[in-house]
C-alpha positions as CSV (number, residue, x, y, z in Angstrom):
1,X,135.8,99.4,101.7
2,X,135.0,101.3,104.5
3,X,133.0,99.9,107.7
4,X,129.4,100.3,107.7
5,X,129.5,102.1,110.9
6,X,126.0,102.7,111.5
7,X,124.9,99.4,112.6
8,X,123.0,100.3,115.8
9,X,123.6,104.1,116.6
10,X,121.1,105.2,113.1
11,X,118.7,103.0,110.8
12,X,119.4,100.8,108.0
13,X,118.2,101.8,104.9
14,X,117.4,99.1,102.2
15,X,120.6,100.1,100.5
16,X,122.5,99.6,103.8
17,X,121.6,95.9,103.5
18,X,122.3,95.5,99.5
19,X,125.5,96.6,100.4
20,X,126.6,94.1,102.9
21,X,124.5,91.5,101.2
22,X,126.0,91.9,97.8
23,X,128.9,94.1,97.8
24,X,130.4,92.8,101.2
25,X,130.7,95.9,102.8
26,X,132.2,95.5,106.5
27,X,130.6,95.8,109.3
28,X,131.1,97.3,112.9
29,X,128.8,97.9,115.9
30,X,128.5,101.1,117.0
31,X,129.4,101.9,120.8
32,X,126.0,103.1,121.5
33,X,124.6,99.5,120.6
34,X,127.5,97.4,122.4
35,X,126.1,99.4,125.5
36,X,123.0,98.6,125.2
37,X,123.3,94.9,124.2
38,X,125.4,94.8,127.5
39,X,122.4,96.6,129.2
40,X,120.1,94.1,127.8
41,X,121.7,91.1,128.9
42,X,122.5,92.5,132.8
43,X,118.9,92.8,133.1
44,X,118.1,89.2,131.9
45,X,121.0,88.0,134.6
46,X,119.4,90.2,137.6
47,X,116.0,88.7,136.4
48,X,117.5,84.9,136.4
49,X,119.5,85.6,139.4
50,X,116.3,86.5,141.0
51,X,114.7,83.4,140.5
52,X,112.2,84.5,137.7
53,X,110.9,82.1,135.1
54,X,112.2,83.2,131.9
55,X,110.6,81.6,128.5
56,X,113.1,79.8,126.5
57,X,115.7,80.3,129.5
58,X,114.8,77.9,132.2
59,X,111.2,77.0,130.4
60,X,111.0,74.5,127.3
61,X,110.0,76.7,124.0
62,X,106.8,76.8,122.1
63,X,104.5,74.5,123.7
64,X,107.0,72.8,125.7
65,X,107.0,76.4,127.8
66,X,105.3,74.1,130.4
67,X,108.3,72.0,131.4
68,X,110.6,73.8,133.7
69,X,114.4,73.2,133.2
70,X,117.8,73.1,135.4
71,X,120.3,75.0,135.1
72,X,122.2,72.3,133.0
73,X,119.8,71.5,131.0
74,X,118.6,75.5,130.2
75,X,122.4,75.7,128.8
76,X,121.4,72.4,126.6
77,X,118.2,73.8,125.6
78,X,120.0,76.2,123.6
79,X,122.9,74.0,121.3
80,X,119.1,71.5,121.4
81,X,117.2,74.1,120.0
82,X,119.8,74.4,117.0
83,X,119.6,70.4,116.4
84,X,115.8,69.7,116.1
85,X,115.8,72.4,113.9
86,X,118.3,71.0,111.5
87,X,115.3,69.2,109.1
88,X,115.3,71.8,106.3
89,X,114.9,70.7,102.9
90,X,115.2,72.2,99.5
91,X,118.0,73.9,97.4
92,X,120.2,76.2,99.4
93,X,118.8,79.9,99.4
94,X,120.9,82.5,97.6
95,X,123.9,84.0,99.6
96,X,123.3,86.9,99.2
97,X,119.3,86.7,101.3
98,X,121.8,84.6,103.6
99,X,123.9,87.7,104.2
100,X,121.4,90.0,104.8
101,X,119.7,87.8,107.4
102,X,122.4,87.6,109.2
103,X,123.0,91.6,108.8
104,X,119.5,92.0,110.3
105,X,120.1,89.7,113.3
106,X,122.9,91.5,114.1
107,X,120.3,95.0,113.5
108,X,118.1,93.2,116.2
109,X,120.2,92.4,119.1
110,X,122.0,96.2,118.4
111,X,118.3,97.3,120.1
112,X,119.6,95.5,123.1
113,X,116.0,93.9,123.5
114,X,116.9,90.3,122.7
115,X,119.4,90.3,126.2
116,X,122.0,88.1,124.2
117,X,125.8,88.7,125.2
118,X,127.9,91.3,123.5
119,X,130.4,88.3,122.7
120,X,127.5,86.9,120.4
121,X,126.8,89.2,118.7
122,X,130.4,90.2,117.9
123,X,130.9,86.2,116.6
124,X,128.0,87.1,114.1
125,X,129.8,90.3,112.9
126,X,133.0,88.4,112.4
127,X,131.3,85.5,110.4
128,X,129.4,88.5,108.3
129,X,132.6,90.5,107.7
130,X,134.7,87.4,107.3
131,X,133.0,85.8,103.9
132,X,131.8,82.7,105.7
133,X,128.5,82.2,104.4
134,X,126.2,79.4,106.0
135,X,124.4,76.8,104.2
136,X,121.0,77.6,104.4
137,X,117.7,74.9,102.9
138,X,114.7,76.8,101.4
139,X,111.9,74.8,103.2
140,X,111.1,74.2,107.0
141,X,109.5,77.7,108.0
142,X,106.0,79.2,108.6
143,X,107.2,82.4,109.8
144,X,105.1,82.5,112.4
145,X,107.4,81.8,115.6
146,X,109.8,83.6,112.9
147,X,112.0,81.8,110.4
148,X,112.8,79.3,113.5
149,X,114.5,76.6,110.5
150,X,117.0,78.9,108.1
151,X,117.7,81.1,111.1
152,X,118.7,78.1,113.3
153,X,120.8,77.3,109.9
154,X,122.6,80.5,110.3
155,X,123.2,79.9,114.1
156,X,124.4,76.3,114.1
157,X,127.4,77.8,112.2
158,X,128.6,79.7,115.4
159,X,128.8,76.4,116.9
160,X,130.5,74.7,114.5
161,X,127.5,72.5,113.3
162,X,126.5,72.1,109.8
163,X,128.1,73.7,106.2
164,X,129.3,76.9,105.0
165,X,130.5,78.5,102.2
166,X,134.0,80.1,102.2
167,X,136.3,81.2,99.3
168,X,133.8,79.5,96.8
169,X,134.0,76.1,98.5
170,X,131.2,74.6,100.8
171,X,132.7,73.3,104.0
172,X,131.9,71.5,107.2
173,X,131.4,74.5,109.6
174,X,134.3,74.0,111.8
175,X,136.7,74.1,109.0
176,X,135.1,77.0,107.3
177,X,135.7,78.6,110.8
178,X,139.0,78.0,110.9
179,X,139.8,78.7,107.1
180,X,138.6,82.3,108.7
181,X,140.5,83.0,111.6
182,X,137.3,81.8,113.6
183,X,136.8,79.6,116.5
184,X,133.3,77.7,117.1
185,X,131.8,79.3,120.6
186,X,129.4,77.9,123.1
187,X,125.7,79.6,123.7
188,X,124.9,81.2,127.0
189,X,120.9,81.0,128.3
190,X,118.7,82.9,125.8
191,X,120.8,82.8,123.0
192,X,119.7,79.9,121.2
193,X,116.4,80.8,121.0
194,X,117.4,84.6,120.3
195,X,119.3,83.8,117.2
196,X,116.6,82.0,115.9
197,X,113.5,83.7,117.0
198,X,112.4,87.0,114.7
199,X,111.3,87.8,110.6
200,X,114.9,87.5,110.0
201,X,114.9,86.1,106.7
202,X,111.8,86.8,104.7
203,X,112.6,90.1,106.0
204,X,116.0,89.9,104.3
205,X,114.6,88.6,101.2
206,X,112.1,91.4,100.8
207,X,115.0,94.1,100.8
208,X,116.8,92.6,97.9
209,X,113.7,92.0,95.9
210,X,112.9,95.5,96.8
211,X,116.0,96.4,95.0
212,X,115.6,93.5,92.3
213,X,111.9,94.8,91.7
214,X,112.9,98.5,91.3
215,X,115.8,97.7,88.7
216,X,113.7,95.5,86.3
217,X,110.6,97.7,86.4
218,X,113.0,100.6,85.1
219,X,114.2,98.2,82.7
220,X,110.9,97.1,81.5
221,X,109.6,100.8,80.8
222,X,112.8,101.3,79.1
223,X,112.4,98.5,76.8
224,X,108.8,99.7,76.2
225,X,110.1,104.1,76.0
226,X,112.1,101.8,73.0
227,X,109.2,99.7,71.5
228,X,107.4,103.1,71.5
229,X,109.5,104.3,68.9
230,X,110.3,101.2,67.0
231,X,106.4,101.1,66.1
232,X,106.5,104.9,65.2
233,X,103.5,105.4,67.6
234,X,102.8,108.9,69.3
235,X,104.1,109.7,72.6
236,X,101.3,112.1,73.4
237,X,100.0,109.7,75.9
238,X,102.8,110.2,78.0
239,X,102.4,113.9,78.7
240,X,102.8,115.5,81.9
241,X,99.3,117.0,81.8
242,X,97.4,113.9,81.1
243,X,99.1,112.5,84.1
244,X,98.2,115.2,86.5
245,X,94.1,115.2,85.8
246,X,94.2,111.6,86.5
247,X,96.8,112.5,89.8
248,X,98.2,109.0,91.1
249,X,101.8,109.8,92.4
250,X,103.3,106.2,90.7
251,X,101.6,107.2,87.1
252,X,103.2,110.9,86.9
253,X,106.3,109.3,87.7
254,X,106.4,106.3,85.1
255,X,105.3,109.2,82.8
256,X,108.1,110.9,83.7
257,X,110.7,107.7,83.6
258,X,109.4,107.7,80.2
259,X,109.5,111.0,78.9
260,X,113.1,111.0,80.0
261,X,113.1,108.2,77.4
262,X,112.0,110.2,74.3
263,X,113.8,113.7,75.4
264,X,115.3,114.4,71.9
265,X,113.3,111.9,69.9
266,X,113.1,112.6,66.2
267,X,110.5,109.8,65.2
268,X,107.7,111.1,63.5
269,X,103.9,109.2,64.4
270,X,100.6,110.0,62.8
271,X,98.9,112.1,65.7
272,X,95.4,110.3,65.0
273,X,97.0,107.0,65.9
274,X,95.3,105.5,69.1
275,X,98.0,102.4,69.4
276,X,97.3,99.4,72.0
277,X,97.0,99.0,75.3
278,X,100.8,98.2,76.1
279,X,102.2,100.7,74.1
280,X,99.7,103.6,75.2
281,X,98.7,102.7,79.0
282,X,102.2,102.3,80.7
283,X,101.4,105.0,82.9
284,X,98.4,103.9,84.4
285,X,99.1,100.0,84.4
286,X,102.9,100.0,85.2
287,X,102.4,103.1,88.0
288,X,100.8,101.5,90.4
289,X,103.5,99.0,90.8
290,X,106.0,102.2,91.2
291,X,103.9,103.5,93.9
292,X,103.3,99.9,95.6
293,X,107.2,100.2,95.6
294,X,107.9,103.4,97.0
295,X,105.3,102.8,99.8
296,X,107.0,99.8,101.0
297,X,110.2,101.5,101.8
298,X,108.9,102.6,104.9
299,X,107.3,99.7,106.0
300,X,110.3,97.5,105.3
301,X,112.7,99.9,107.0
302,X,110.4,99.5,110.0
303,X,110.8,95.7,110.3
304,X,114.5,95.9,108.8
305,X,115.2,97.8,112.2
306,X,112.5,96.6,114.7
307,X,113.2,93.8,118.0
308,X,111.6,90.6,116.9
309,X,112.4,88.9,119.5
310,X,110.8,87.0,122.2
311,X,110.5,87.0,124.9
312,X,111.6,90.8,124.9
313,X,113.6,92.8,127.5
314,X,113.2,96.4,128.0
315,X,117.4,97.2,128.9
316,X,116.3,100.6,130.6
317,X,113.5,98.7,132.9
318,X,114.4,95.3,132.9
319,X,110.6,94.3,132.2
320,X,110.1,91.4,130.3
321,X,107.6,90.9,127.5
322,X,106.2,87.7,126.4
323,X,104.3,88.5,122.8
324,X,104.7,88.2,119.5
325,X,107.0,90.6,117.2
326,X,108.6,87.7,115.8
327,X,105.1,86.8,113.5
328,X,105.6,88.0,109.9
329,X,102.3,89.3,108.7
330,X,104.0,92.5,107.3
331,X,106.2,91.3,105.6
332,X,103.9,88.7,104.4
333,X,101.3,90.5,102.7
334,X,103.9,92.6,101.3
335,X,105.7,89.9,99.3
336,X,102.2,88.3,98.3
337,X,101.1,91.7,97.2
338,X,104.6,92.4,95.1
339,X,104.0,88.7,93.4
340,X,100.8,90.1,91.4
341,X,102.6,93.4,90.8
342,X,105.4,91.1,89.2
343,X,102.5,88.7,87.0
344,X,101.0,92.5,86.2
345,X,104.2,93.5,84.7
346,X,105.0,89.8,83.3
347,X,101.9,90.7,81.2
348,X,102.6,93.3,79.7
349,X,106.5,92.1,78.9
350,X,104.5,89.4,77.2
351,X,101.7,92.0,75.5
352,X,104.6,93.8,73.9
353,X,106.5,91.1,72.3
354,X,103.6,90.0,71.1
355,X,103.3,93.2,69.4
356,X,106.8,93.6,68.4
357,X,107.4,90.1,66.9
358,X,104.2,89.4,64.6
359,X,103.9,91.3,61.6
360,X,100.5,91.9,61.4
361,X,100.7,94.5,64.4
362,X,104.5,95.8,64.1
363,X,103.7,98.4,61.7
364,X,106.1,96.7,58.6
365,X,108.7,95.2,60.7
366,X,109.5,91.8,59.6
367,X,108.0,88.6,61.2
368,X,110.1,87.6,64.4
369,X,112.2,90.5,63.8
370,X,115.0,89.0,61.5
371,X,115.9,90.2,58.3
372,X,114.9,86.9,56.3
373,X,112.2,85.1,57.9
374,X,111.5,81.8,56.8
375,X,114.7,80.1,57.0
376,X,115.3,82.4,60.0
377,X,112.9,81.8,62.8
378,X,114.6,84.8,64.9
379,X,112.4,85.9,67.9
380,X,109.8,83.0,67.6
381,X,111.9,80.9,70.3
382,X,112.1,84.4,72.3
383,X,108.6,84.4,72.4
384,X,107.8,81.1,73.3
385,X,110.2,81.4,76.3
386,X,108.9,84.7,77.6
387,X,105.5,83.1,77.3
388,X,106.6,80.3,79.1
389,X,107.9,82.8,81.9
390,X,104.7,84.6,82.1
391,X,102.8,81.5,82.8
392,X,105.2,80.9,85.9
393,X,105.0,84.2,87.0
394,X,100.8,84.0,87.4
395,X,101.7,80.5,88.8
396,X,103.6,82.2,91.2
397,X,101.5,85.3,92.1
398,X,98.9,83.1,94.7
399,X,98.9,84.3,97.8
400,X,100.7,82.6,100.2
401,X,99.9,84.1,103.6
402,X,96.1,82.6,103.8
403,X,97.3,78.9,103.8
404,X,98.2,78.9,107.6
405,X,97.7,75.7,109.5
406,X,98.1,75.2,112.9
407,X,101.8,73.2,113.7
408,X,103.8,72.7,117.1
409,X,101.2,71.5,119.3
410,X,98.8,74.3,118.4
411,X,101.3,77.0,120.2
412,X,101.9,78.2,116.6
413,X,97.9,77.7,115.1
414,X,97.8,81.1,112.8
415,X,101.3,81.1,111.0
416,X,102.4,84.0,108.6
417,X,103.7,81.7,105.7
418,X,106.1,84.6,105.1
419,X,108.8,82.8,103.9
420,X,107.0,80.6,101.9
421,X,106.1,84.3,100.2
422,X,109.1,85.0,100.2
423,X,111.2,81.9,98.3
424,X,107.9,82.2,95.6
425,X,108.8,86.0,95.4
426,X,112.1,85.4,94.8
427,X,111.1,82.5,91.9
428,X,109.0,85.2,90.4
429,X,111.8,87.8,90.3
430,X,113.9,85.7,88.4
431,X,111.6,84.6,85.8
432,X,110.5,87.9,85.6
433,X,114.1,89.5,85.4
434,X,114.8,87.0,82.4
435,X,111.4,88.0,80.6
436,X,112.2,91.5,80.8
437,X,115.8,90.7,79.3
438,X,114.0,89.0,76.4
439,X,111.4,92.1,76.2
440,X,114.8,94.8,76.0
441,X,116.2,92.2,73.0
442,X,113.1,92.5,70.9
443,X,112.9,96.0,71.3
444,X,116.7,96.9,70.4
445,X,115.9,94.5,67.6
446,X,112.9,96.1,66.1
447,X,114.3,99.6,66.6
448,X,117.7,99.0,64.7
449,X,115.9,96.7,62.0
450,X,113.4,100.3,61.7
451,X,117.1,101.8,60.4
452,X,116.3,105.0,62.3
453,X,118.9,105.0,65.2
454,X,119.8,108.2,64.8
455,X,116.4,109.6,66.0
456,X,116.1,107.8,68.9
457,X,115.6,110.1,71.9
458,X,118.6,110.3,74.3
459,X,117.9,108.0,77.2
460,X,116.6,105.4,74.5
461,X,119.9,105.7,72.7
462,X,121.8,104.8,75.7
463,X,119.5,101.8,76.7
464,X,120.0,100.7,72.8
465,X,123.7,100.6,73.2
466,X,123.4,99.0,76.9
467,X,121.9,96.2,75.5
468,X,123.9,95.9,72.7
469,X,127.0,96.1,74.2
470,X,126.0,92.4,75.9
471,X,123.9,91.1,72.8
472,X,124.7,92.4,68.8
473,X,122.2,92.4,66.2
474,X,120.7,89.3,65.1
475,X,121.1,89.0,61.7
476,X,120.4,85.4,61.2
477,X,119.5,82.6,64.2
478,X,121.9,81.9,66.4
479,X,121.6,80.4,70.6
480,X,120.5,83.2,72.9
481,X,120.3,81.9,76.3
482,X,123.8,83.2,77.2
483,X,123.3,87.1,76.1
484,X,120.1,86.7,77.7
485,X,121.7,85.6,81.1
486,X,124.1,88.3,80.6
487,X,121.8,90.7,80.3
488,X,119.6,89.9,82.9
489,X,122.5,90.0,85.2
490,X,122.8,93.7,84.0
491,X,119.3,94.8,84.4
492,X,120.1,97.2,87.4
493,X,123.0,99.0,85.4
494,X,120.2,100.0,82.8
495,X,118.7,102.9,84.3
């Protein structure tokens, strides 16, 4: 696969990082960038060479900034930094958010802000491009100083401390080095604390859940375009003119997701039929969630490509800036907002099975959506699981960023929580990307057991077969969980 070229000379798109994060595309520094990492780092020498005090060079970090240091101990400050930060706990986060964080250090010190050495930034490149994945705990950071903890996780790696996954084993990092072709280096003054310091990961997480949450809200308005004409109910509600007198950019557009659906439908529907809520008000409920998505592009794009460093250099002045780029409050009150956008659509997954499975409401579709009910249970368990889901998905959807207490000597007393957003965003996603599998089931179900295939409309024809190709009819009971894993692996190929 080609090099992704562009790291540093234009902006990284959201699908820039999906790509390196999950089809391991290559990447390469563009010249402009190695010039101005090397500018970057000549002014932080002429500054130290001048006898300036530097934060985090030849000061303590945080709220040891008051003890000054040596010039022996500023170089053990930064392999020290990387060992009272090893205290992470939890289940390793996914490789993929591991991948992108690194990809989006890498994006940071290409601004030539964070005055790191070209050679650093270069060893980062090669881990990236050469498979070696760090180990990385989910717990130990308040994304306020940045994601000091997981990022230091990434770091220690460079160094040759801690695990790594290479080739599908997990390995002491010095071994996965050398499995690689790599060699362990040391860390010059600043780069320690540089590696460590920024939104890196919650930042990283965001982008793929971007991606997740755009794919399974497709999905979900397909399985609902096909529960639509399972329950024979009019489409009329769907129309482009009722959207534009209401006007909401994310509304017309789920409208039109879903009259892309029906294009060719041949179902008939009594026109004075007002069906429910979650068959008739997709539009309206399910487009503000588009919209929330498409605004956030921008915004993530920003912080995807922004110097979150500190302290920040200037490499065309020299001037250094003490502040505080690294705190996640973006990113932050993005993911918490995202998290009720996922419970809203976990609803109404869970409104339409309801609908789908109970034969009081499915217009003459058999109970639980099996041909003999009775000694066949068929979508009952489905049910109760995507209940279940739902449940942890509100669970989920607190806000996370307004539980900040002060930590590290009151240095760090208002902290983001952004990562804490983040690894509850990325629980919701999944529950929510196996509730919508479940939802896509039911409706394939209940349109082939209405025996009218052949008027499906076209786009509702090819989500039938989609899902069918990874899960066949269900005559009679039988275990789901694997055709449900399968197809919630799929979700993104849907639409």
């Amino acid at each position: 696969m080609k090099a992704l070229n562009s790291v540093g000379s234009a902006p990284l798109t959201l699908e820039h990082v999906e790509r390196v994060a999950r089809g391991n595309a290559p990447v390469a520094l563009a010249p402009e960038a190695q010039a101005r990492i090397a500018q970057g780092r000549a002014a932080l020498e002429r500054a130290l060479a001048a006898g300036r005090k530097v934060y985090g060079v030849n000061t303590g970090v945080g709220g040891n900034i008051k003890f000054d240091l040596a010039p022996d101990e500023a170089d053990l400050l930064q392999h020290n930094i990387m060992r009272h930060l090893s205290c992470a706990t939890g289940q390793p986060l996914p490789d993929d958010v591991v991948r992108a964080a690194t990809l989006l250090r890498i994006v940071t010190f290409a601004t030539g802000c964070s005055a790191v050495r070209p050679e650093l930034v270069e060893a980062l490149v090669k881990l990236l491009n050469a498979g070696v994945t760090p180990v990385v705990p989910r717990y130990g950071s308040v994304g306020a100083s940045g994601d000091l903890m997981p990022s230091a996780y990434i770091a220690r790696v460079l160094i040759g401390m801690g695990e790594a996954k290479y080739k599908g084993k997990t390995l002491p990092a010095s071994e996965a080095l050398r499995a690689a072709g790599l060699t362990p280096m040391r860390f010059a003054q600043k780069e320690g604390l540089a590696l460590i310091n920024g939104t890196t990961f919650m930042t990283a997480a965001a982008a793929l859940i971007w991606r997740d949450a755009t794919s399974v809200l497709r999905a979900l308005l397909s399985a609902l375009a096909l529960a639509v004409e399972a329950l024979e109910v009019p489409t009329e509600p769907y129309a482009a003119w009722v959207q534009a007198v209401k006007g909401h950019p994310g509304q017309i557009a789920v409208a039109e997701f879903m009259r892309g659906r029906f294009e060719g439908s041949r179902h008939s529907a009594d026109p004075a039929l007002q069906s429910c809520y979650s068959l008739r008000c997709g539009p309206q409920g399910l487009g503000p969630v588009w919209e929330a998505l498409e605004d956030a592009r921008p915004m993530l794009e920003r912080e995807i490509n922004s110097a979150n460093d500190n302290p920040l250099i200037d490499p065309e002045t020299g001037t250094i800036y003490r502040a505080g780029n690294f705190y996640g409050g973006h990113i932050s009150r993005l993911l918490d907002t995202w998290k009720i956008d996922f419970a809203i659509m976990a609803n109404w997954g869970h409104s339409l099975m309801a609908v789908l499975v109970d034969d009081r409401f499915n217009r003459g579709l058999p109970a639980n959506l099996v041909p003999e009910p009775g000694v066949n249970s068929g979508l009952k368990g489905m049910q109760l699981s995507v209940t279940s889901l739902t449940c942890a998905i509100r669970q989920l959807a607190g806000p996370s960023s307004i539980h900040s207490l002060p930590t590290e000597t009151y240095n760090q007393d208002v902290v983001s929580l952004g990562m804490h957003s983040a690894v509850t965003a990325l629980d919701s996603m999944e529950c929510l990307r196996n509730e919508t599998a479940m939802i896509l089931l039911a409706s394939a179900q209940a349109v082939e057991l209405r025996g009218k295939l052949d008027l499906l409309g076209a786009g509702n024809r090819q989500t039938y077969e989609q899902v069918r190709a990874l899960s066949p009819f269900l005559d009679r009971d039988r275990p789901l969980e694997h055709e449900v894993a399968a197809l919630a692996a799929a979700l993104s190929a849907l639409n």
